[in-house]
Every structure is written in C-alpha cells, then in structure tokens.
TINUDREN-974950 format. One record per residue: residue in one letter; y, z, x of N, C-alpha, C, O in turn. Coordinates in steps of 0.02 Angstrom, whole numbers, plus 50000, padded with zeros to 5 digits. Each point is the difference from the previous one (the first is absolute). Last residue first. Layout:
N
AYZXYZXYZXYZX;...
% end
This chain:
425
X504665062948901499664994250016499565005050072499594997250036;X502225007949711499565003350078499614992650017499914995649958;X501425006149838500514998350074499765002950040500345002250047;X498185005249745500584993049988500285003350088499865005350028;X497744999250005500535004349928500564994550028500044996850053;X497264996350019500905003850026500235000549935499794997549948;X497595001950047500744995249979500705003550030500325004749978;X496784998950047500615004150042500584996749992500344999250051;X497584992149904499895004949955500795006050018500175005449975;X498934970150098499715006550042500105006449978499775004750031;X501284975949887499284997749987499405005450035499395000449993;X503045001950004500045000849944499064999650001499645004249973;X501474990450231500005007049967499625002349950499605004650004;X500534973050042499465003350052500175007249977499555003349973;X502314985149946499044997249970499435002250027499485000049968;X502875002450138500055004949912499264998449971499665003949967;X500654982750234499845006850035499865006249915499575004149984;X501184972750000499155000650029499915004049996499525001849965;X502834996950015499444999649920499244998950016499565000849958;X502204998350237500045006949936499464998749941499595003949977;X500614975550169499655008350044500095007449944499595004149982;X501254976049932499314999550003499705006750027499645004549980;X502744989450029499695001849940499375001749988499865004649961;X500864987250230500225006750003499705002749951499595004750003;X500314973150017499495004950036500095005149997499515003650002;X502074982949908499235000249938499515005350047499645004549978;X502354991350131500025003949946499485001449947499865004749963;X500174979550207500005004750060500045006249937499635005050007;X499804967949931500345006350008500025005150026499445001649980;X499724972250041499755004549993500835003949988500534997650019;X498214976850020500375004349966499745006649989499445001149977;X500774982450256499415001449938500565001949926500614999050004;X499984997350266499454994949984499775001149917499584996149977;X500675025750138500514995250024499744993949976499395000449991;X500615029450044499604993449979500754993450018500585000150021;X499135022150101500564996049983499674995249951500074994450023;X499525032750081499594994749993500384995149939500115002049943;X499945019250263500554997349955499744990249964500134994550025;X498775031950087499964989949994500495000849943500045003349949;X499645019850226500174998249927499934992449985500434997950038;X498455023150111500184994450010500294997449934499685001349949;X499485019950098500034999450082500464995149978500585001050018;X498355008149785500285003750037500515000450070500375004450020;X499174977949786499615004650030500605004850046500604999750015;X499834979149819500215005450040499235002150008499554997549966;X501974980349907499225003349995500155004650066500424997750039;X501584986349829499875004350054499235005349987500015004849961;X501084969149931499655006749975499735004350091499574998250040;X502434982249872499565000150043499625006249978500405003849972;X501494972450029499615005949956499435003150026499584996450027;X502294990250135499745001749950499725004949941500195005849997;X501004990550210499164997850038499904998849912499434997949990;X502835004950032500064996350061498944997150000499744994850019;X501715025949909500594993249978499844993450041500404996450030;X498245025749980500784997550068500204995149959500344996050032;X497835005949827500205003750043500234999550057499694996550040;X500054995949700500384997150043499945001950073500424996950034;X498755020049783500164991350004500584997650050500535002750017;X497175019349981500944995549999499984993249972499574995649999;X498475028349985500314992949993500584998350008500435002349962;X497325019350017500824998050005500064990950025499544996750023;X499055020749803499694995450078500904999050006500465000149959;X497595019549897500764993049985499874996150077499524999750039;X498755017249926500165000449932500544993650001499954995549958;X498065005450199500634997449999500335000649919499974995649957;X497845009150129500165002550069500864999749971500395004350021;X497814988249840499965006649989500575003250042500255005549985;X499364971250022500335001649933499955009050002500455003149971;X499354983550268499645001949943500365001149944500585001650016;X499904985850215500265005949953499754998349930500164995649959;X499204992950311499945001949938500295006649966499885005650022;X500454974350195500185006949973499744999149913500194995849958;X499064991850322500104999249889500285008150010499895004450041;X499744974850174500275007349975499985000649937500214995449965;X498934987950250500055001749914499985004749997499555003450024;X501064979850209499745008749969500085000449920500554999049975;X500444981850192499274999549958499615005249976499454999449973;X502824999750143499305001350054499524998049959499445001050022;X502195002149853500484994350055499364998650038499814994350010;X499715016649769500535001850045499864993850038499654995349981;X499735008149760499774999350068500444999550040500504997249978;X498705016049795500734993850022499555000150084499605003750029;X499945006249686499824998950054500424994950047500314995149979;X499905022049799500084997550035499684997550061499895004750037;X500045008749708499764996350063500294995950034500064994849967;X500315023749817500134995550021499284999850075499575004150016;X499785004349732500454999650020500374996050052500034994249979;X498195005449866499685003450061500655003350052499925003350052;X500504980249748499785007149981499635003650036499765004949972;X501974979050147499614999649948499805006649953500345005250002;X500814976550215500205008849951499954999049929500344997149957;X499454992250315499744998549934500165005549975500005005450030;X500514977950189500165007849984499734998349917500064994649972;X499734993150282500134999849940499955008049953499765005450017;X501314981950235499325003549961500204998449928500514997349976;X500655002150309500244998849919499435000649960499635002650042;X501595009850164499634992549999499914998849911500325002049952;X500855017950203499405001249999499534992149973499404999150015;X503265009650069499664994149965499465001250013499934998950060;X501765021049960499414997550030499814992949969499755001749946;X502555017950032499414997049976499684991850041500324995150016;X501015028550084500004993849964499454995749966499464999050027;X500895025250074500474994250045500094994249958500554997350004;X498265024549935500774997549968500534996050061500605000050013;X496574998049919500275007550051500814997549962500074995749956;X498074990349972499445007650029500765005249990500055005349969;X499784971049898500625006650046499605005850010499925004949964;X499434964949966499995006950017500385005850005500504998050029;X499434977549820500135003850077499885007449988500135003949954;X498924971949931499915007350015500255000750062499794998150055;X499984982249736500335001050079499785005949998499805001849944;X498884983949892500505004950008500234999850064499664996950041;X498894992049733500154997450059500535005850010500355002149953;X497905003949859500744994650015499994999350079499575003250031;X498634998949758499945002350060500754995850031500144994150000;X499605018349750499624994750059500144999950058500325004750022;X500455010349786500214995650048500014992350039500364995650022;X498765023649741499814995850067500584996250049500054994249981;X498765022749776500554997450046499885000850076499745004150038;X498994997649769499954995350013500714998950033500324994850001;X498505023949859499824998250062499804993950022499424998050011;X501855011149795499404996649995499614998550067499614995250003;X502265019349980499475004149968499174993849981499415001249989;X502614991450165499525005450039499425003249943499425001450014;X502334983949891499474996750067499535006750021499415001149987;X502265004949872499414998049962499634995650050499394999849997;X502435011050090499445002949977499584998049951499535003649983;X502304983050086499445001950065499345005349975499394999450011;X502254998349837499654990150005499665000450045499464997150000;X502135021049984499424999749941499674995850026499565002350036;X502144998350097499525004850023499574998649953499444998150019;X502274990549921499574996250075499625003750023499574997750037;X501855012549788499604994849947499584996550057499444998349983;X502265014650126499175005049965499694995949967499395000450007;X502664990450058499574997650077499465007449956499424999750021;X502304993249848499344993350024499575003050058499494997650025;X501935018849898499545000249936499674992950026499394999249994;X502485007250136499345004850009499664996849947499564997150032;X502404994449961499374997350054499515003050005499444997650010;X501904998249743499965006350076499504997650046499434998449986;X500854986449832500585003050045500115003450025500485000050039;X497584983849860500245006650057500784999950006500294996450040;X498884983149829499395004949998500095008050016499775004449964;X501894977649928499955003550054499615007149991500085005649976;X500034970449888499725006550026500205003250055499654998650048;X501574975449910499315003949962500135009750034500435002650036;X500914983750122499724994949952499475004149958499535002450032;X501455005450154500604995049985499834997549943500434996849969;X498965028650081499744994349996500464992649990500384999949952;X499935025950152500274995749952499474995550015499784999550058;X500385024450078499764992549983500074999249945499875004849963;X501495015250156499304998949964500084990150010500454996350019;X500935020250109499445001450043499524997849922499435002149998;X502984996650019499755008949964499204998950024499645004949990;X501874974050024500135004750038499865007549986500405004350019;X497964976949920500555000949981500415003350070499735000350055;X498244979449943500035008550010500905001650013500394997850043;X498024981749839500924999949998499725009850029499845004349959;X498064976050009500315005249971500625002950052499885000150060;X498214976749863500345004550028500545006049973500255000349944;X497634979650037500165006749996500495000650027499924997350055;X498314987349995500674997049999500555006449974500535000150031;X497054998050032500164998249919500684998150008500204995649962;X498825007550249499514998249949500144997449933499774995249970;X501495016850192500214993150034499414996449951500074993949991;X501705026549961499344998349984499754993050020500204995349966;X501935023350093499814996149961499254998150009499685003050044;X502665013949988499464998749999499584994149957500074999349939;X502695004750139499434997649971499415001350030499934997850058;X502245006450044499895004049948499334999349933499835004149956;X500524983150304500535004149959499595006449948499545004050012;X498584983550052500514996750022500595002949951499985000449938;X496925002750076500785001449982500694997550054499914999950061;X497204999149831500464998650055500535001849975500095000249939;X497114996649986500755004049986500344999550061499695000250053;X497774995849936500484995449961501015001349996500484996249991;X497245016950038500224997250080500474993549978500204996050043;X498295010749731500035005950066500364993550061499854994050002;X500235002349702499844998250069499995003650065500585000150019;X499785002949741499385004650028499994997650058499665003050043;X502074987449790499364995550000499385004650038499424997949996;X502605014749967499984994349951499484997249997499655000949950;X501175015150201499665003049922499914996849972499725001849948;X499854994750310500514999749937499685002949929499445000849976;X500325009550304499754995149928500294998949965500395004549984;X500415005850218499484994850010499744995249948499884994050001;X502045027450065499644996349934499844993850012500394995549984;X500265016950212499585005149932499934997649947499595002549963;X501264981750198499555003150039499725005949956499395000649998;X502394985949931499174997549990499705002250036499434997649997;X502755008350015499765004349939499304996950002499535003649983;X502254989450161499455004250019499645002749948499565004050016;X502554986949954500014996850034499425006550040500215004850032;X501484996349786499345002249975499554995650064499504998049971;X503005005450069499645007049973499204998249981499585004350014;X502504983550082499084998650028499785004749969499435001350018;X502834998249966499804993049981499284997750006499714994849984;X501515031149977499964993650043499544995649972499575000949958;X501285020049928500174992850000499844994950043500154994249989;X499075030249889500164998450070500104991149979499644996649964;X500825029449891499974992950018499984998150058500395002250041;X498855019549801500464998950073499844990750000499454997249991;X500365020449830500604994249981500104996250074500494996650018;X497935024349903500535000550056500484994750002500525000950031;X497584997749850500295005849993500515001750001500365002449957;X498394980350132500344999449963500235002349963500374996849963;X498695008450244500674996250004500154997149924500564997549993;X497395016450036500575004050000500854997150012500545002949989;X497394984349961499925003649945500765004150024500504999849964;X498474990150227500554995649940500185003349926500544998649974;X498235016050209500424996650007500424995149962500605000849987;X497825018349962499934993449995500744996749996500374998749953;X497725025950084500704994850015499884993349987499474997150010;X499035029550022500154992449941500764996450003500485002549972;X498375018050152500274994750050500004995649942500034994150020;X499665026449906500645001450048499894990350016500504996549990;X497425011249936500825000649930500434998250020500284995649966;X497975007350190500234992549946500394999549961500384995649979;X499335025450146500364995150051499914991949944500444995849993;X498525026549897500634999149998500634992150064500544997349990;X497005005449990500124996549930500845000149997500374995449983;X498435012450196499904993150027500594997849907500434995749991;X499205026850053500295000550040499954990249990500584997850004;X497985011949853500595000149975500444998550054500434996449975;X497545003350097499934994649958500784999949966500314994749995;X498795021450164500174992750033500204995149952500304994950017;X499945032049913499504996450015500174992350030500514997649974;X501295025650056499724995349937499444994150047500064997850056;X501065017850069499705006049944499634994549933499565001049958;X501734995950273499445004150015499465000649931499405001649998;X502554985049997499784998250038498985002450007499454997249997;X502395016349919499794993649921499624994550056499574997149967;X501835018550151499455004849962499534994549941499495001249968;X502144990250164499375000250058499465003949943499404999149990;X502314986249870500085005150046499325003750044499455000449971;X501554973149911499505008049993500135003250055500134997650055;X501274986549887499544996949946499275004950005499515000549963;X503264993550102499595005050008499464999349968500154998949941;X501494981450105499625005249972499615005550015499484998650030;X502484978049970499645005550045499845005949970500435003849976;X500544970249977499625008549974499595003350053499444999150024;X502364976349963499395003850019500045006449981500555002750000;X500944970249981499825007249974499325001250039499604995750020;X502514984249970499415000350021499885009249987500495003750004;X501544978349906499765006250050499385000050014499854994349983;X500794986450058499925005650007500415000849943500444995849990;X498264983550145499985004549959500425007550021499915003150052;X499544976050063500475002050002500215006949950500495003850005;X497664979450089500494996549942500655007349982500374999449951;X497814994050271500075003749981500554997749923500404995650017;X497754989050132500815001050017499915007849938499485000449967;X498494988550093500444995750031500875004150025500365000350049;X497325002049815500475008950042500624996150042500455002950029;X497954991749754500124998150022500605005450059500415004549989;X497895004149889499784991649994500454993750012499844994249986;X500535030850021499404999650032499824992050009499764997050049;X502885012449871499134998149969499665000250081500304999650053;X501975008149923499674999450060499364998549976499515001950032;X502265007249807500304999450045499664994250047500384995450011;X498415013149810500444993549962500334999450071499884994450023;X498875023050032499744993449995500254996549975499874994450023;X501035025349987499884998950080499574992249982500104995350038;X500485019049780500494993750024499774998150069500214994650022;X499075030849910500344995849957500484993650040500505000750036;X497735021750045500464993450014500084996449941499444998349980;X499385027350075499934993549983500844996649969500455002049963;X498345018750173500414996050004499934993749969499854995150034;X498945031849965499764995549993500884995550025500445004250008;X498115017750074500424996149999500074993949967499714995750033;X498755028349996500094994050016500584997349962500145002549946;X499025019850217500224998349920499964993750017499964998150058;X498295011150089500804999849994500224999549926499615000349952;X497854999850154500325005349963500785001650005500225005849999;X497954976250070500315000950039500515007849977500405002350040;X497434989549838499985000250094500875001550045500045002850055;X499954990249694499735006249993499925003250096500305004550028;X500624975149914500355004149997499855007550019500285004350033;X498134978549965500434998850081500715005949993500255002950048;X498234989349769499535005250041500465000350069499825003350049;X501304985149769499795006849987499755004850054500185005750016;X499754968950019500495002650002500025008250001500005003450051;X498244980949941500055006450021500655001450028500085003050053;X499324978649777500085005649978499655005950058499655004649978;X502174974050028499475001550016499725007749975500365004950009;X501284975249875500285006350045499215004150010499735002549951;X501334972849973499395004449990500325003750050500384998350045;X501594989549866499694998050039499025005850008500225005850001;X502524989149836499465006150046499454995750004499834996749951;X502324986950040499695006149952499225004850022499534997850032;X502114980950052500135005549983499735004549956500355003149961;X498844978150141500234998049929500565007249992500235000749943;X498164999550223500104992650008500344998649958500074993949999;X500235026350148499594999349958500234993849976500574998050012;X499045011850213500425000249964499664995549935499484996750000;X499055020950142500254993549999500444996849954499775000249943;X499105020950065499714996350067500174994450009499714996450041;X500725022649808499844992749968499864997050040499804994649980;X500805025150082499375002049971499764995049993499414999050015;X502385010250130500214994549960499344997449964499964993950011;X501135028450178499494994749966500104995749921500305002449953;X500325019950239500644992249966499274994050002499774996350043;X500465032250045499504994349990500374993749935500195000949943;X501045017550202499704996649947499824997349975500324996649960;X499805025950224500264992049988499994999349917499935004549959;X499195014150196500585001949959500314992949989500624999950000;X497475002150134500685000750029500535000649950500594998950015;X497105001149920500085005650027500725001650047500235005450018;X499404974749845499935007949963500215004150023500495003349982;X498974977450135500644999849983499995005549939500595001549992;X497184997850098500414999050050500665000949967500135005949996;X498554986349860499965008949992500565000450068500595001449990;X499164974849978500395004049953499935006950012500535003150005;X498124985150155500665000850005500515004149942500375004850011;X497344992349937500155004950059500704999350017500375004849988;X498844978849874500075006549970500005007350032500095005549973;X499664973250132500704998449949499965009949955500415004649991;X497564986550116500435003150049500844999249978500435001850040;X497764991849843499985007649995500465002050053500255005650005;X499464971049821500225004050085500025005949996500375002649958;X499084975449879499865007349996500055004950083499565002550035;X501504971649841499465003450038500145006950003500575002450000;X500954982449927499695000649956499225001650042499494997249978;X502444997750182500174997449913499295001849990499624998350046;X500835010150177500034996149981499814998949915499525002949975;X502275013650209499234998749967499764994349964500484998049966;X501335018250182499814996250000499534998549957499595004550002;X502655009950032499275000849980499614995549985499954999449939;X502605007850150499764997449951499335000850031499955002150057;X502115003650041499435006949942499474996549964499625003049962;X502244991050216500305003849935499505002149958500055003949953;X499174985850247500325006650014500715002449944500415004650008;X498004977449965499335005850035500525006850008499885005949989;X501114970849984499905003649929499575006050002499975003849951;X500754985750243500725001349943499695004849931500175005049968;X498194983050220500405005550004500775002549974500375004050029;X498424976449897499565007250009500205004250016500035004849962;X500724973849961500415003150027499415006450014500275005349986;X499024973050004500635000750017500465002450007500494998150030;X497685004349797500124995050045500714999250031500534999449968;X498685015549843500055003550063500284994450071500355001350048;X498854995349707500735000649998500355004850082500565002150015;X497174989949902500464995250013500835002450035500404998050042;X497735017249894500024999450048500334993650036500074999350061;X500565015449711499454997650026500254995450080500564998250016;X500275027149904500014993049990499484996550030499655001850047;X501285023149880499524998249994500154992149993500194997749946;X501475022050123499814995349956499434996450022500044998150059;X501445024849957499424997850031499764995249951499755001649946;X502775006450053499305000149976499484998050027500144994150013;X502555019850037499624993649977499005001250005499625004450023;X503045008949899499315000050025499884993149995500174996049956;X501905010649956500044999650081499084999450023499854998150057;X500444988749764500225003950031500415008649998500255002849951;X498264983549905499645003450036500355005850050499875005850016;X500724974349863499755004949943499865004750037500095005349969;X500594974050140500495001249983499955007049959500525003249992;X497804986450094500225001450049500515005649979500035005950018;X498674981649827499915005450018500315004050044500035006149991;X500894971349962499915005349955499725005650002500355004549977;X499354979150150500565000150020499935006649962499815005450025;X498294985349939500125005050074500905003449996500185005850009;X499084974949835499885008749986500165004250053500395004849998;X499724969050040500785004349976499865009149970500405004749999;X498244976350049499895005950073500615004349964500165005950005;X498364988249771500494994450076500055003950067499665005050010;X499135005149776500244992749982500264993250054500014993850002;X498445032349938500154996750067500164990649950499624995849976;X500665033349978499614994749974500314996550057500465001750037;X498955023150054500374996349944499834992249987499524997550029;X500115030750052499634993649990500444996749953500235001949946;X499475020050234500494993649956499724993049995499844995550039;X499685033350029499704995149981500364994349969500095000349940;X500655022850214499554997649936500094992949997500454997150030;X500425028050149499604992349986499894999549942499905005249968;X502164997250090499494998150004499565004450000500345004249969;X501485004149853500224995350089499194998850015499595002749963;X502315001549818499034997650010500144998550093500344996150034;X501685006749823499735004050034499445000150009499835005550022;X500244979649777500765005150044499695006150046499595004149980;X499224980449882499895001650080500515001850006500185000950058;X499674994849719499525005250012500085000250087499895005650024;X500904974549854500045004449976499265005650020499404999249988;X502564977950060499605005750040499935003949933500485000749962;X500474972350076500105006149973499375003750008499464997050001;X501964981550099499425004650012499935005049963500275004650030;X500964970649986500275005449966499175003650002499524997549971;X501834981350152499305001349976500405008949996500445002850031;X500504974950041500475004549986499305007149965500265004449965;X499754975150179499554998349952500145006949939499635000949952;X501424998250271499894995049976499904999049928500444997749963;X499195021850132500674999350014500074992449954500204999949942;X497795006150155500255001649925500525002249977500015003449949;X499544986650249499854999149959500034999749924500114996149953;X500895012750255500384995449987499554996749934500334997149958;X498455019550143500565002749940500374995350001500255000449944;X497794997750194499825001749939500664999349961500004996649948;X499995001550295499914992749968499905000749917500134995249963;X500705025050155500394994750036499634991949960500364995549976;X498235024350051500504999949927500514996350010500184998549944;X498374999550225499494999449939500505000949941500014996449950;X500965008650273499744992349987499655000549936500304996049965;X499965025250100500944997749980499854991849986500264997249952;X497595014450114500595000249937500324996749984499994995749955;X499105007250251499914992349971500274999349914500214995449964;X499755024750222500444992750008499894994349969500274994750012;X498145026549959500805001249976500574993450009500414998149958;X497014997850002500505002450053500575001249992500414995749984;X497435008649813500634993950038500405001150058500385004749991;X497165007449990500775000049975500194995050000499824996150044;X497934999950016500315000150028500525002649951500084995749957;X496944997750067500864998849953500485005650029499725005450011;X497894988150133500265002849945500645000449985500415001650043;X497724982950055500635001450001500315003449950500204997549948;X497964989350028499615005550006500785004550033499995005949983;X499664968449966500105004849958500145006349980500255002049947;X499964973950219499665009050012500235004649932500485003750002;X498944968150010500715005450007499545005850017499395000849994;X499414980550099500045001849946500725005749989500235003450045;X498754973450117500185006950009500215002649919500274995949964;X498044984550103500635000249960500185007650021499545004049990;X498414984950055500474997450022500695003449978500474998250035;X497565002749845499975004750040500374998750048499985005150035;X500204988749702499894994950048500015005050075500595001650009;X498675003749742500575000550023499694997450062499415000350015;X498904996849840500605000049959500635000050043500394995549987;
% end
C-alpha cells in the first residue's frame, strides 16, 4: 500500500503552546479579517472560562480559523489539521500548536497529543466535520466524538459559523464574494461536571443539536446579498443531477446560471443564494434540498445494492511527509458496495492498491478543482500515507462518492444491527 521509499511525517512529536512570538503574527492575519467581513461573535456562558476545554466548531472555509482566533482570544488553540495543510510550512504550524493528522482515519496517537494539550492547560480546537462542508450545512459528525469528550474531562465548547460559506463556497474557493456581516456563537455547551456525569450518547446528542446550520437558509434570513457576476459558477460540482430529465455528470454553470447540458434546463441563482427556473418548475430552490434529493437517489442505489462506479481511470499523488506531494503513476480506482479500490503503478513498474472498506470509512474527504489546477479528486489515508486520487477521461462525481461513502457505511450499520442515531456517522 504505502511506497517504502518515501520518508514519512513524524507524527509522534509532541504538540507545543503557541510561541509567544508568533501570536502577535497569528492575530495580525486573523482580525483585519473579521474586521473585514465586519463578523459579529456572540458569547454565552465562557465569560471567564479559561483553558483547558474542548472547541469544536463547524467547518465552512479557512475563513473559521480566523474567527476562532478572534473567539478565543487572548488564548490560542491547539488545532487539529490535516496533513495537507502542513506542506511547506511545518515548522510554522508545529510551533503555533497545530496537530497533525490524516482525514478520516482512526489515530491513537492524535489522541495522546490532545490529553497532552489538556494537561498543558491548552485548547484542544477541533472541527469534528473533518471537512468543509459541501453545501453549507452539517456535515456527519463521528460518533466517538462523546467518547473523546468523556476521555478528555474539560468543559466543551461549541463555535458555529454563520456565512463563512455563502462568503468562500467549498465548490468554488477561486475568489472570496465579500459577504458581510458575517456571524458566530460561541458556546458553553457542557460543563467538565456534565462532561464527567452524563452518558456518551446524550453528550454526542447535545453537540448535534448545537452543530444544525444552514448556511443559505441563514443568508436569506439575513436578506444577505451577494452580487457577483460568477455567483452560481461551481454549483455543478454539488448538484451533479438534474431534476428534470435524472441525467447524472450533465450540469454546468457559467455567471449566474446553472444549467443542464442533457435536457437543456436551466436555472437563474438569485442574489439570496436560491434557484429560479428560466422555464417551467422550479424543482429546488433551496440548494440544500437538490443536493439531499442526490443523497436519496444514492440511497436507493446502495439499498438496491447496485451502486457502482466502475472502474475509472485515475492519477495518484502521494503525501507520505509535508514536503510535497509525490506523482505515484496512474491506476484505476473503483467505488462500489465493497467500497473503494484503488490500484496504480509507479514509474519503476511497482503495483500499489489501497483498499477502504465500507466498515473502515464512515465519510471520505474530496476537492474540486485541487490547487485550481489537478482537478476533482477523492483523498484515501492510512495512517503513514494519504493518495490523492484524480479520475479523468470518464464521467464521474467526487460528491456522489462522498454521498455514497456515507450511505454504504449508514447500511452496513443499520444491516449489522448497530444504526447510527440522526448526525452521528
């Protein structure tokens, strides 16, 4: 699976205070921010709360960080990032605190560090959704969350972000649209004694309550208008299928139009973040509601056990360590009801496969576009090594997979007698 050539990050480096000198830099790039974006924080219950405890907040853009930064201060947080985001700068980010680890794998040595930053009176600054979210709206939130509260015995923290995604979509990150005001909650959301004292299941039930958001739902609330001329310009990357003719990998967008290259379809995205139909029905006007009606349609694939991929053509680069990613050669990748596979051959004629089981992988993480530059792409992890795997040549969605990986995993649950409870995965 991982290529023995490859020097690997050192994980095993234990987490660090923020350096007093790098502060003044960390809130120096945070607050012209939300300065910017004029963002309005309201606090209830941490008045006077000093470390250690537990912050968990929703993950829409990098623009949250700013925001926590900004919630937290004068304290800063021991943030839990994935191991992309280390490239190039390792030693910047090792010595403001951050915490290495790779997307959607089970690390025990991640959970040593956190007690570690406990015991230094820190705060553990984690982001649960493991990945910004594709539509703005709560993302599966893993269920040993709870058991990680309960293990670490701080109060916990909740921060959730309003606008950070109408601001900075996921699906398209090209440019930022300017949004503001922009909003966040900062919460007291249990105390060490309620930590200590209530069962894993209520501790996981109260953090879902807390993380339900829905970004466009709250800009139109909010009357917030964004006007640029490219606003719906990425939207076919989360809405893949049309509602009209069912066609999948069909959909494209240009300016403010989503459209339908199958049926011809199209739809006018307002300045309040809904879809207009130019012509007939407007099937969806809340995005969220096309892109769950694209989850349904997946789960009836999976419940007839007949969702399939096939076998696509892929690029695969590597990132053992945080110098840079690796061209590992090219393969084919399948993601099915056995879940995914990959196999790729390197430069030397060496065959490498990574398999992730449906049992192994409650969600999966994914970019579009990534660097603005390799494409669409589904990131598969182990412990040592992460494949950044590019189909290419074919029709496929990086979102249907996503979709897929969640609703395999809710079916194997469910079919194993053990159904996750609503927003646990």
């Amino acid at each position: 699976m991982d290529n023995d050539n490859f020097v690997r990050y050192d994980m095993k480096k234990k987490p660090v205070r923020c350096r007093w000198f790098l502060k003044p830099i960390a809130w120096a790039l945070a607050f012209p921010n939300i300065w910017k974006h004029k963002t309005k924080i309201t606090k209830a219950g941490v008045e006077g709360l000093k470390p250690p405890y537990v912050l968990l907040g929703n993950h829409n853009a990098f623009f949250d960080m700013s925001v926590s930064t900004r919630a937290t201060f004068p304290q800063f947080g021991n943030y839990v990032v994935a191991i992309d985001g280390f490239i190039g700068r390792e030693w910047l980010l090792r010595n403001i605190g951050c915490i290495c680890k790779r997307k959607f794998t089970n690390d025990p040595l991640v959970v040593r560090h956190l007690i570690e930053v406990v015991n230094m009176k820190g705060i553990v600054a984690l982001y649960p959704e493991a990945r910004y979210s594709l539509c703005g709206t709560t993302a599966p939130l893993p269920e040993s969350l709870g058991k990680l509260c309960k293990l670490l015995k701080v109060p916990v923290v909740t921060l959730i972000c309003h606008g950070d995604h109408i601001n900075h979509p996921f699906w398209n990150t090209r440019h930022e649209r300017g949004v503001k005001p922009t909003e966040a909650e900062m919460k007291l959301l249990l105390t060490a004694e309620e930590v200590e004292s209530l069962p894993v299941d209520e501790i996981n039930a109260r953090i879902v309550r807390e993380f339900q958001y829905d970004d466009f739902r709250w800009q139109k609330e909010n009357n917030i208008r964004v006007t640029c001329a490219d606003r719906a310009v990425g939207l076919e990357k989360i809405l893949y299928q049309c509602p009209h003719c069912g066609k999948e990998y069909r959909m494209e967008s240009e300016g403010i139009t989503l459209r339908c290259r199958s049926c011809g379809k199209e739809w006018t995205m307002t300045e309040l973040g809904e879809l207009e139909a130019r012509e007939g029905e407007t099937e969806f006007s809340h995005i969220p509601d096309w892109y769950e009606w694209e989850r349904e349609n997946v789960k009836k694939e999976v419940a007839a056990g007949a969702y399939s991929t096939g076998e696509l053509p892929v690029t695969v680069d590597s990132l053992p360590n945080a110098k840079g990613y690796i061209r590992l050669g090219e393969g084919k990748m399948t993601h099915d009801m056995d879940g995914f596979k990959v196999t790729v051959t390197a430069e030397d004629g060496k065959v490498y496969t990574m398999e992730k089981t449906v049992p192994s992988l409650y969600s999966c993480h994914i970019e579009y576009e990534y660097l603005f530059k390799h494409g669409d792409c589904v990131d598969l992890n182990t412990l040592t090594d992460t494949w950044y795997c590019y189909p290419h040549d074919c029709d496929f969605s990086v979102t249907k997979m996503a979709l897929a990986t969640e609703e395999l995993y809710y079916d194997y649950r469910r079919k194993s007698g053990k159904p996750c409870k609503p927003g646990l995965a």
